[in-house]
C-alpha positions in Angstrom: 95.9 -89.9 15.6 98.9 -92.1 14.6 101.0 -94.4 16.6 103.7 -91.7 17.4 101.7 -89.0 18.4 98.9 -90.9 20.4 100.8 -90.4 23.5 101.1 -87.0 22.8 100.0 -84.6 25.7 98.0 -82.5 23.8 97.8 -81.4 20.2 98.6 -78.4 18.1 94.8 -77.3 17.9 94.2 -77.9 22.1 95.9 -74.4 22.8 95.8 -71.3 20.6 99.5 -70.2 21.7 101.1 -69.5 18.3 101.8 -65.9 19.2 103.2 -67.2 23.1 106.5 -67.1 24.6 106.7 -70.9 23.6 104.7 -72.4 21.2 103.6 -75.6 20.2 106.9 -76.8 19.1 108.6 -75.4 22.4 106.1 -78.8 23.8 106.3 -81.0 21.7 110.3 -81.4 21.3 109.5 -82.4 24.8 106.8 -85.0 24.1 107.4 -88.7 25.3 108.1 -89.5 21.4 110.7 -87.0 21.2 112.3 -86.9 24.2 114.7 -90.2 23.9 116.0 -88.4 20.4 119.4 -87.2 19.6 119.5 -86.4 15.8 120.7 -82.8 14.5 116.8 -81.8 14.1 116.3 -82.2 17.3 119.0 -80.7 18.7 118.5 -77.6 16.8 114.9 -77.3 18.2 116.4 -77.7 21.8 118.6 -75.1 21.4 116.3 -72.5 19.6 114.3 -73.6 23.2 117.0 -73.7 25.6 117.8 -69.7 24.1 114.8 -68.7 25.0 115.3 -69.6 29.0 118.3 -67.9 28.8 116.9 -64.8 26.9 114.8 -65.1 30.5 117.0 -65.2 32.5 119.0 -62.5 31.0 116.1 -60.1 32.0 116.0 -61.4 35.7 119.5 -62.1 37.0 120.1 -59.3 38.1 117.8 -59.1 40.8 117.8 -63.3 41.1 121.4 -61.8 42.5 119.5 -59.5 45.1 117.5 -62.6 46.3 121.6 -64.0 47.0 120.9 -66.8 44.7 123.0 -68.1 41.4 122.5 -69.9 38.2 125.6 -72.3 37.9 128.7 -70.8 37.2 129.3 -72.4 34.5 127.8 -71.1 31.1 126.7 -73.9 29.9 125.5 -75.3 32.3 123.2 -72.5 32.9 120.0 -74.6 31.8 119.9 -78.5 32.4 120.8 -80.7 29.7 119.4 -80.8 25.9 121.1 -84.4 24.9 120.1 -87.3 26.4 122.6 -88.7 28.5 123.4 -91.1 31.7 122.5 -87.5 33.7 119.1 -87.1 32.6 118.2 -91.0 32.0 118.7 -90.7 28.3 115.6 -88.8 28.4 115.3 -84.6 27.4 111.4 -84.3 29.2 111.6 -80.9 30.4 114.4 -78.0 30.7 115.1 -75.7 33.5 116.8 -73.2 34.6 118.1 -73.4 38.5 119.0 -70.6 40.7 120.4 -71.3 44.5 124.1 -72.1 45.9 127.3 -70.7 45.1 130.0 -72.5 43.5 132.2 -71.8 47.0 129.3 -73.3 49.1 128.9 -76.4 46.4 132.3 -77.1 46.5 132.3 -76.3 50.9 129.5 -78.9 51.3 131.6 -81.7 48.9 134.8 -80.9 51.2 135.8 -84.7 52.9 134.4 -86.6 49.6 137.0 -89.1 48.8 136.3 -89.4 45.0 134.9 -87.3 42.5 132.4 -90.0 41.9 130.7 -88.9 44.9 130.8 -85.0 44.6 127.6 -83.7 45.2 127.0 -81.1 42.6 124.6 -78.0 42.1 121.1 -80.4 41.0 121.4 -81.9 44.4 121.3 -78.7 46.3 117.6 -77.1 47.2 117.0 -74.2 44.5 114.0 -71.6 43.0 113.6 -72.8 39.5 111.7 -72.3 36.2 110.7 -75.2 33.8 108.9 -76.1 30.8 107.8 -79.6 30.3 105.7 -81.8 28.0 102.4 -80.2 29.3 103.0 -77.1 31.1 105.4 -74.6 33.1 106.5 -74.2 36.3 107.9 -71.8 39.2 109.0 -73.8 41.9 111.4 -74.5 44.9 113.0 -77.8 44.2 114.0 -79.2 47.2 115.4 -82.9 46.8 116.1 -84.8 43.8 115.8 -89.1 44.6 119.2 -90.1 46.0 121.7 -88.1 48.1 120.1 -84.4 48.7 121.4 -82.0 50.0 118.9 -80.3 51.6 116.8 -83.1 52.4 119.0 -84.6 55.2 119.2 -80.8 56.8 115.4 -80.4 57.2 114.2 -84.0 58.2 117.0 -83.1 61.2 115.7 -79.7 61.8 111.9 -80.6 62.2 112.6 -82.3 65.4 113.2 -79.1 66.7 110.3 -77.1 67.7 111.6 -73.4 67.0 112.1 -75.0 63.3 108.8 -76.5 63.1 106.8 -73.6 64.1 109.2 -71.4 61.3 108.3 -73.9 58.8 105.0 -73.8 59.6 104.6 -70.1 59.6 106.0 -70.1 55.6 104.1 -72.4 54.6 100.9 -70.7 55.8 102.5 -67.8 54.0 101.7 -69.1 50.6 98.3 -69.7 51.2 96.1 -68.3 48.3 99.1 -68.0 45.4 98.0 -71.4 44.1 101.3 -73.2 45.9 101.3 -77.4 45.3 104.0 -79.3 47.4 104.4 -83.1 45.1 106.5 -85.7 45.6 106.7 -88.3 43.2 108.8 -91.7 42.4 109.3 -91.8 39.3 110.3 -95.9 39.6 106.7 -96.8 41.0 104.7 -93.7 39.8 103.9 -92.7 43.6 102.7 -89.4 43.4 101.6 -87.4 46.3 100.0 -83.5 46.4 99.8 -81.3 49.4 97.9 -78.4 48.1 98.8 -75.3 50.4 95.8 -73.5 49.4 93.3 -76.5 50.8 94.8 -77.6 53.9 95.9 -76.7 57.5 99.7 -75.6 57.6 100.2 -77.6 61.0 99.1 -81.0 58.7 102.4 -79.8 56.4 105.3 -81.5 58.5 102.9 -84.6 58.9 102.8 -85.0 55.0 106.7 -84.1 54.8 107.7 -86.4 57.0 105.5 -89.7 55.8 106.5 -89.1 52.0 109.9 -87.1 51.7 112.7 -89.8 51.6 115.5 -91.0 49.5 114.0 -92.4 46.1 111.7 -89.7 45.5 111.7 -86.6 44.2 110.2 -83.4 46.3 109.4 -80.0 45.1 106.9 -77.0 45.7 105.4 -75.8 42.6 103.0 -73.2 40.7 102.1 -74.4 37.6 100.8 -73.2 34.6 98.6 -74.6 31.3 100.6 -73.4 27.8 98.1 -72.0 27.0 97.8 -69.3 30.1 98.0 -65.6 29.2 100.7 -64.9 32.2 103.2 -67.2 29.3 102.1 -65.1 26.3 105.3 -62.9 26.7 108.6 -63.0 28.1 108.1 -59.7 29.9 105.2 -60.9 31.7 106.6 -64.1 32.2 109.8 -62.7 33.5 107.8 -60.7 36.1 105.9 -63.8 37.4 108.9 -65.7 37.7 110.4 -62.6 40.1 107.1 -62.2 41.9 106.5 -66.3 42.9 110.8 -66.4 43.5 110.4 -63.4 46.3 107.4 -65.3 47.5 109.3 -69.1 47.7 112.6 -67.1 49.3 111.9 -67.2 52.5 111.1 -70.7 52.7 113.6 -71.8 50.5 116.0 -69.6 52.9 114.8 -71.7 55.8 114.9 -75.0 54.1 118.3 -75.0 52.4 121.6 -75.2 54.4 123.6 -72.0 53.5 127.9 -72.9 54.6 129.0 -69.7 56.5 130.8 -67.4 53.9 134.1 -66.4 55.2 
């Protein structure tokens, strides 16, 4: 293996997923030795990649809708960011596309902010997501990125109330058996922590939340998926997974994220 690819997550000949959804090179523009890059080949492969998650969510936003969540309204902002930038850390790891708040609730929640500097926008807000990354796919509830969350405030205030607990508790048991992993992971001192619903007591879940969610790290729920697993081999039966876990994650994500009253 040479230098540049001995970092490499896995290699061409690890997964036989030439006929998947996303193939090989899908992963590895995503690799550690790609991911810093900003020259026109590279950008062409992230865009041949970022069409696909749109060609997905074409197929499911329509009933995304149903579930009252939205992609940004923006268009292109739809998925996250393919150049390296101060956004992402100069880094293009992964790409995702983000369903949750309205523009009007985004822009409710950021009412009182004295500069646009400190506008909270739509990747601080709690959200159902999809993502490829350099080993893998996800479908998750992202709930707080490292600094200033939305969401994350809301929650750690509603857990000292016992009606809230015992709600929170209740979803989470919910999930037991559909292979649901809660991690939360600084990515400044490689802490990572796992709560895996499937293995433990729901009444142990506020105990973990509350030792390990806090500013500086990032916290998410998660089902997650090896490239080279059959559910990825198309995108209709991707798209359907993505629907089935998202109707699955909505009622906690509806408990967990502060909605402002719609006038």
């Amino acid at each position: 293996m040479s230098y540049n690819t001995k970092n490499d997550p896995f290699d061409e000949e690890e997964h036989n997923i030439a006929d998947y959804y996303f193939n090989y090179s899908d992963y590895e523009i995503l690799f550690p030795r790609n991911e810093k890059r900003s020259d026109t080949a590279i950008m062409n492969q992230r865009k041949v990649l970022q069409n696909k998650l749109l060609n997905i969510d074409k197929l499911i936003y329509s009933r995304v809708k149903q579930f009252n969540l939205n992609h940004h309204w923006r268009p292109e902002n739809i998925t996250s960011l393919i150049r390296p930038c101060d956004y992402n850390k100069g880094k293009v790891g992964w790409m995702c596309i983000r369903y949750g708040k309205t523009k009007y609730e985004v822009l409710e929640l950021n009412k009182g902010v004295l500069s646009k500097d400190e506008e909270f926008g739509f990747q601080k807000h709690a959200c159902l997501q999809f993502i490829i990354y350099k080993d893998g796919f996800d479908i998750s509830l992202f709930h707080a990125v490292p600094h200033d969350a939305i969401d994350r405030s809301y929650v750690h205030g509603k857990v000292l109330d016992n009606s809230f607990k015992r709600k929170l508790i209740n979803e989470i048991k919910s999930l037991k058996g559909n292979e649901f992993v809660w991690h939360i992971t600084d990515s400044n001192t490689d802490e990572r922590y796992a709560y895996n619903i499937d293995d433990e007591n729901p009444k142990y879940f506020i105990d973990f939340y509350n030792e390990y969610d806090m500013d500086g790290k990032e916290s998410f729920l998660a089902f997650s998926l090896t490239p080279d697993d059959k559910k990825l081999k198309t995108i209709n039966s991707l798209s359907k997974l993505i629907l089935n876990k998202f109707s699955m994650l909505l009622p906690l994500y509806s408990l967990i994220a502060y909605r402002p009253p719609q006038i």
